[in-house]
C-alpha positions, 0 to 999 in steps of 0.5 A: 388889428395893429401888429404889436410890437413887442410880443411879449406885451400882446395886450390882444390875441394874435391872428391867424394872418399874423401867427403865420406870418410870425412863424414865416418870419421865424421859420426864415430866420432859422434857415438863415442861422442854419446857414450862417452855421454851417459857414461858421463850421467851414472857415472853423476848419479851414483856420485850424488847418492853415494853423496845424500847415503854419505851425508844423512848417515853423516847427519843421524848420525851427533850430534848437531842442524840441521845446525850443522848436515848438516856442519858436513854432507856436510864435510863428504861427501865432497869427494863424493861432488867433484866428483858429480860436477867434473861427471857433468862437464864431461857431459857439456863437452860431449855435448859441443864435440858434438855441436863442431862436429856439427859445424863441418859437417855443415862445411864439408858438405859446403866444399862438396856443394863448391866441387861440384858448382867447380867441375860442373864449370871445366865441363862447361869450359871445354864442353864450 
């Protein structure tokens, strides 16, 4: 039988070298994001600790009163800023990447159950 293409257009139930496969292929994925993950977690909080350095050294040496400090310190590390939120999107989207292959070995895992009750019913037709 040909891989389908496009799961959810299977017009012929899976096979078992082709579940396995799916799931293999699925099972790879997952580690990957996992791991992209955790990276995205990593630089998250190296961004936000270059930000906190950034901004309380500006602070530190700013001139003024307090509020007139911390304008002058948030524009300073204003850089640093950016890259703290741009850092913890990322990590946002990572776990978002992860729910969507979740999503998508409940679907797999659907497809293999359909594969199978289909597969049991040709055997019964045909012992029948």
């Amino acid at each position: 039988m040909t891989p389908n293409p496009v799961a959810l257009h299977l017009e012929e139930p899976l096979s078992i070298d082709e579940a396995r496969h799916a799931a293999r292929a699925m099972a790879s994925q997952r580690r990957e994001a996992e791991n992209t993950l955790q990276r995205l977690v990593e630089e998250a909080a190296q961004a936000e600790s270059e930000y906190r350095k950034a901004f309380s050294e500006a602070f530190i040496h700013a001139t003024g009163t307090a509020g007139e400090r911390e304008a002058k310190a948030k524009a300073a590390s204003a850089g640093e800023c950016y890259q703290r939120d741009v850092s913890a999107g990322m990590v946002k989207v990572g776990t978002e990447r992860l729910r969507g292959l979740e999503g998508e070995r409940s679907m797999l895992k659907s497809l293999v159950d359909w594969s199978s009750r289909l597969r049991m019913d040709e055997r019964e037709y045909i012992a029948g």
